[in-house]
N, C-alpha and C positions, 0 to 999 in steps of 0.2 A: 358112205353117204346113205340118208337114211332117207325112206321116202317124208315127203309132208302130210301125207295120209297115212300114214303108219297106224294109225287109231282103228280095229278091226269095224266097230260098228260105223264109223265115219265113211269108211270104206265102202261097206258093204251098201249104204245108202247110195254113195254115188254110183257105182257101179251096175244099180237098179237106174237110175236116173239120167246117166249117158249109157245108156245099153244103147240108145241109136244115133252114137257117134261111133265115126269110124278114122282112123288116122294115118295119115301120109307123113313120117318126119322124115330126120335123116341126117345126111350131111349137104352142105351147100354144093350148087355147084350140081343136081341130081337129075335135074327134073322134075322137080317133086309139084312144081306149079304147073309143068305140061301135061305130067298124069292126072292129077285134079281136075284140071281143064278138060282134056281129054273125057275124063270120066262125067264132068257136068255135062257135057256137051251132046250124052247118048244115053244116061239115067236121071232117074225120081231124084232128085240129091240138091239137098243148098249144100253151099262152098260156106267155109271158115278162111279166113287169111290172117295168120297168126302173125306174119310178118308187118302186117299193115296195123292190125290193133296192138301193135308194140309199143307206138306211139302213144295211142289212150294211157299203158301200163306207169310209163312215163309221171305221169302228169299222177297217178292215182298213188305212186308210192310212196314209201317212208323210209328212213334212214335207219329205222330202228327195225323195221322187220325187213327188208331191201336193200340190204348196205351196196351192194356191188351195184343192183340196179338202178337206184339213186345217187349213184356217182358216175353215171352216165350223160344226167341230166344238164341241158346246157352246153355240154362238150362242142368245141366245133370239127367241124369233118375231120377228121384224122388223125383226132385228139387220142386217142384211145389205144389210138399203134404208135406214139410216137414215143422215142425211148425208150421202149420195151421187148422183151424177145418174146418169139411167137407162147413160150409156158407160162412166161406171166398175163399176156393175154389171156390163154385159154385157162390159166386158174381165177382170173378175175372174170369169168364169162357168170353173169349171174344166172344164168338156166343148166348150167355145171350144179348150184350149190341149190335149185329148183326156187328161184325166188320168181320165178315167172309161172308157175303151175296153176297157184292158188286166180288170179288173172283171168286165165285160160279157162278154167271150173266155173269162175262167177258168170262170164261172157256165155259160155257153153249152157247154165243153168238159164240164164235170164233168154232163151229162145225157143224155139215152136219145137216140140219132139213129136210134131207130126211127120216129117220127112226125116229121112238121115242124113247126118250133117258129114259132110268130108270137112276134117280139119288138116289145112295145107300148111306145115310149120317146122321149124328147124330146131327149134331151142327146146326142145324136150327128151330127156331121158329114158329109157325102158326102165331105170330105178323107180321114176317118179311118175312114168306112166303105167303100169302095171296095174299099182293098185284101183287104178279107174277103167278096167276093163274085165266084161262078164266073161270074154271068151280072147284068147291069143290072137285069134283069127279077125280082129276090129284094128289091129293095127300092122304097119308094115313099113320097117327103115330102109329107107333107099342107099346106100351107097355106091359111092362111085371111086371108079379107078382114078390113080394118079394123070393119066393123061385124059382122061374125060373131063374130069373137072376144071385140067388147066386150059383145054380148049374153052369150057363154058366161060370160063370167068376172063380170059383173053375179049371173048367175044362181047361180055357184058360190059367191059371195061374200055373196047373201041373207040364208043363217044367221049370226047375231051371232057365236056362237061359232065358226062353223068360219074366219068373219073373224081372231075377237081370236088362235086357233089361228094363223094364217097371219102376221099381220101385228102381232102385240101390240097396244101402246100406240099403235101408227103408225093416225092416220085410212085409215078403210078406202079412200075415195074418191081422197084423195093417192096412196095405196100404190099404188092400180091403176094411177091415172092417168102413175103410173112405171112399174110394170109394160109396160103396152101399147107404153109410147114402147122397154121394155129388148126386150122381144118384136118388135119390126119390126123393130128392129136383126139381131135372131138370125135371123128371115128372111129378110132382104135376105143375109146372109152365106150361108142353106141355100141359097138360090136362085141365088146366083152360083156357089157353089160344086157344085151340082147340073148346070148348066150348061155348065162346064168339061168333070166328071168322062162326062159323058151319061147322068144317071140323073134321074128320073123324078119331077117335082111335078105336085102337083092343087093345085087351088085350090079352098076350098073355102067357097060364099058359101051352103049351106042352099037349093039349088035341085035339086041333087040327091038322092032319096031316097036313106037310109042302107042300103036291102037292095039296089038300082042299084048304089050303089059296093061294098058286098059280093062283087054277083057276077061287074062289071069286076074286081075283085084276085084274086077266087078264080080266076080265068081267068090272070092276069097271075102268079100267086103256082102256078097248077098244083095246084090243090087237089080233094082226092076229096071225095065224101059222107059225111058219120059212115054207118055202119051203125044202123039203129035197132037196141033192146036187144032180145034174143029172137026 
């Protein structure tokens, strides 16, 4: 896999130009929206929600440069796991092949670099993130253990409706049980490829308090104090 910024002076451009993003990815399932949170909640910092402007990505792609991510489009809930085993999902995952990068760059370009931006987001690579960062220390993959993430996602998964939302007609119990096997896969790939590039996993088993890892990244990420108001 090659990055999408592979071009050095392309690179080097962006890398001047999100110097004041800072990035939370990882694998599902982490926390990675509590540590953001967390983190807005006590520094200087807008949030990014990578998962929310997935939707926009949607709507803005093409088949021709997007294939996997434009065969998304339209799908109804569950469409995407059904008939398939957890590797053909996660080889059809379009932020595997970084067709979600370019998306993430424009969104990131088009806002204020007067604050730094926490970007709270799962579908990115350290391949494909690397070449957008001045120092290692701007970004950091959460990973979670097997039984941390199965509580999370048990827990996200409670409500009937946010289930039949997610998963349709597809048993909720089956769906996950795919799910989790498509999720190792995507963190065994973050973690090797973290690895490689020299950038920065947590593991994350629910031993550490969430304002702990707060104030480790606020440290690691360079982060001021909000001003209180008045």
């Amino acid at each position: 896999m090659t990055s999408v910024f592979s071009d050095a002076g392309t690179a080097r451009v962006l890398k001047d130009r999100l110097a004041h993003v800072r990035w939370i990815a990882g694998g599902t399932g982490a926390g990675k929206s509590t540590l953001t949170q967390a983190l807005a909640d006590r520094y200087d910092v807008a949030v990014y929600q990578g998962d929310r402007a997935e939707h926009g990505w949607l709507e803005r792609c093409t088949p021709q440069r997007h294939p996997h991510l434009a065969g998304l489009r339209g799908l109804p809930p569950g469409a995407m796991w059904r008939g398939r085993t957890p590797d053909q999902v996660f080889q059809a995952m379009p932020s595997l092949h970084g067709e979600t990068v370019g998306f993430l760059v424009d969104d990131l370009l088009a806002k204020s670099d007067e604050r730094i931006i926490l970007v709270d987001y799962f579908g990115i690579l350290p391949d494909h993130l690397a070449p957008l960062l001045r120092r290692p220390d701007q970004a950091v993959f959460l990973l979670p253990t097997a039984e941390f993430r199965e509580n999370a996602l048990a827990a996200r998964y409670a409500d009937p409706a946010r289930a039949r939302a997610t998963w349709g007609t597809e048993q909720p119990a089956s769906a996950v049980a795919k799910r989790l096997l498509r999720d190792a896969l995507w963190d065994e790939e973050v973690r090797r490829q973290a690895l490689a590039r020299g950038l920065d996993t947590v593991v994350i088993d629910g031993s550490v308090p969430v304002s702990d890892l707060a104030e480790r990244n606020a440290t690691r990420f360079g982060l001021r104090r909000a001003t209180a108001p008045g």
